[in-house]
C-alpha positions in Angstrom: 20.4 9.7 26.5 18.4 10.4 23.5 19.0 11.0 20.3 18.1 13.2 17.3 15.7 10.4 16.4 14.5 10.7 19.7 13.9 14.2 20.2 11.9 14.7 16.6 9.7 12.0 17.3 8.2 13.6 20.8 8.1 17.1 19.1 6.0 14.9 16.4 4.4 13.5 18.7 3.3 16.3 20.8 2.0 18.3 17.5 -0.1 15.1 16.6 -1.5 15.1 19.8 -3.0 18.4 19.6 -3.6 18.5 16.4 -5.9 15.3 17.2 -7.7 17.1 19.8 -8.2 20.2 17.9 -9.8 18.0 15.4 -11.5 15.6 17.5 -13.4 18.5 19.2 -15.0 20.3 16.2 -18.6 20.2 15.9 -19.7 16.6 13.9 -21.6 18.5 11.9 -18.6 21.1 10.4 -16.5 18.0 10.0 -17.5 17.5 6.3 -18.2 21.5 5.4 -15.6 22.9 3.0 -14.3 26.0 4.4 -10.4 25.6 3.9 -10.7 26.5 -0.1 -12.5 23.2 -0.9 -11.5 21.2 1.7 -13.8 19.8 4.7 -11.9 19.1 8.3 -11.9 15.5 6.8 -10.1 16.5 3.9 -7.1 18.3 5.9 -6.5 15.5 8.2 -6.6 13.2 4.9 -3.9 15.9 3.3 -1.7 15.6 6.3 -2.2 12.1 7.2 -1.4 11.2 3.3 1.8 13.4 3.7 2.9 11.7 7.0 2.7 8.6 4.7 5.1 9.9 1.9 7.5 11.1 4.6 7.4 7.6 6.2 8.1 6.0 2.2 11.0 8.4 1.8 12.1 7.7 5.3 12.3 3.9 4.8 14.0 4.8 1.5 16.6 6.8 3.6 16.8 4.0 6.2 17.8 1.4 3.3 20.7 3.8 2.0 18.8 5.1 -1.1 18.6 8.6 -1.8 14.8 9.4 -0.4 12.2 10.3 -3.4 8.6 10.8 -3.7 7.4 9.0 -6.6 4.6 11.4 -8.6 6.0 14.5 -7.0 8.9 16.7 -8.4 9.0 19.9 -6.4 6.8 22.6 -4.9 5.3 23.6 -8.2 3.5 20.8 -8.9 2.1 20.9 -4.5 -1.3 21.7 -5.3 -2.0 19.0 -8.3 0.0 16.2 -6.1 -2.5 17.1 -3.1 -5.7 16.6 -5.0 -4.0 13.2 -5.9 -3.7 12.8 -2.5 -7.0 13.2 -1.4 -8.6 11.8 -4.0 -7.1 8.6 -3.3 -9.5 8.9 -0.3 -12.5 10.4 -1.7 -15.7 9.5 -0.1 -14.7 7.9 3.1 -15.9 8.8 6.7 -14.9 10.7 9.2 -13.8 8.0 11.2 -12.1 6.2 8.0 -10.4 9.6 7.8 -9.3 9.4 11.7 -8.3 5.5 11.1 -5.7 6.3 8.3 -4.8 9.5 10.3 -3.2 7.3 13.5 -2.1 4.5 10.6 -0.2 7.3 9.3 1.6 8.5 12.0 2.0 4.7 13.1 3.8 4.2 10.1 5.9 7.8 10.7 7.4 6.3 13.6 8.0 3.3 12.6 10.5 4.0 9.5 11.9 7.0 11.7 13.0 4.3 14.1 13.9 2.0 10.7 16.7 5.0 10.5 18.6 4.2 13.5 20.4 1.0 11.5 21.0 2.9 8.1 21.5 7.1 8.5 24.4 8.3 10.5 23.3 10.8 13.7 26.4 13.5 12.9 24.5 16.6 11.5 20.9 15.3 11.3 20.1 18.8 13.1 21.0 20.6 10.1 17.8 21.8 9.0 18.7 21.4 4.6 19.2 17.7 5.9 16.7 15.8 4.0 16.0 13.1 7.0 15.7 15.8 9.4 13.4 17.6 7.0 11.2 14.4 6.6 11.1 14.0 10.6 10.3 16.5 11.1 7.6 17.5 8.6 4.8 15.4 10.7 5.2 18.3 13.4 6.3 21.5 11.2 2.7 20.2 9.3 0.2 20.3 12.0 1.9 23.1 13.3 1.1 25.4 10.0 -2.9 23.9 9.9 -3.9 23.7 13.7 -3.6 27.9 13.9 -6.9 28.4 10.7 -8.5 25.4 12.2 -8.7 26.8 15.6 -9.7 30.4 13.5 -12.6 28.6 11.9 -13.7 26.9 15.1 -14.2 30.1 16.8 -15.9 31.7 13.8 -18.3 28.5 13.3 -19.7 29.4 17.2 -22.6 30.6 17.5 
């Protein structure tokens, strides 16, 4: 029967899925145009893919017994700055770099999300102010909040 664990990870992985094909099927040539502020199509899979891997840090952190942190990061007030750290960690690689650390990301997402089966009791892991449940299921309530402008912007970059 599954588990909380278990039912997080396929509504994960169902948003990453379409949120790689919504990606995957833009125009090669938009890929690398700004139009989300500053950001290029590369630069929001970068954003998320980067955020998938401080959920999977704080989820391994979790999975140990600690108290889950994000080192660099102390609240929503300080989003935007963290996020151009972020990126800039990964400024100037390819599309395809961008893709490669994309699906390392979520690779990693799973992994410490199944590392929490040995260290986080189940009982009230729904509870959405939990903060494992939070970090599991950021990977999907992510994708979810960016695949609605991208699709917006594809239809508006047709001819």
């Amino acid at each position: 029967m599954p588990d909380v664990i278990d039912e997080l990870q396929h509504v994960n992985a169902l948003l990453q899925a379409e949120f790689l094909e919504v990606v995957e099927r833009i125009a090669p040539e938009l890929r690398l145009t700004p139009w989300y502020g500053t950001w290029s199509l590369r630069d929001l899979v970068i954003h998320i893919a980067s955020w998938d891997e401080v959920d999977a840090r704080v989820l391994e952190q979790h999975a140990r017994g600690d108290a889950g942190t994000v080192l660099g990061w102390s609240g929503p007030a300080e989003t935007d700055e963290f996020n151009a750290r972020l990126l800039e960690a990964h400024a100037g690689e390819s599309w395809d770099d961008a893709l490669r650390f994309h699906r390392g990301a979520i690779e990693a997402h799973r992994a410490a999300a199944q590392a929490l089966r040995d260290g986080v009791p189940l009982e009230g892991l729904w509870a959405p102010a939990h903060p494992v449940a939070a970090r599991l299921s950021d990977a999907a309530r992510h994708r979810a909040h960016h695949i609605l402008p991208i699709l917006e912007w594809e239809q508006a970059s047709r001819p």
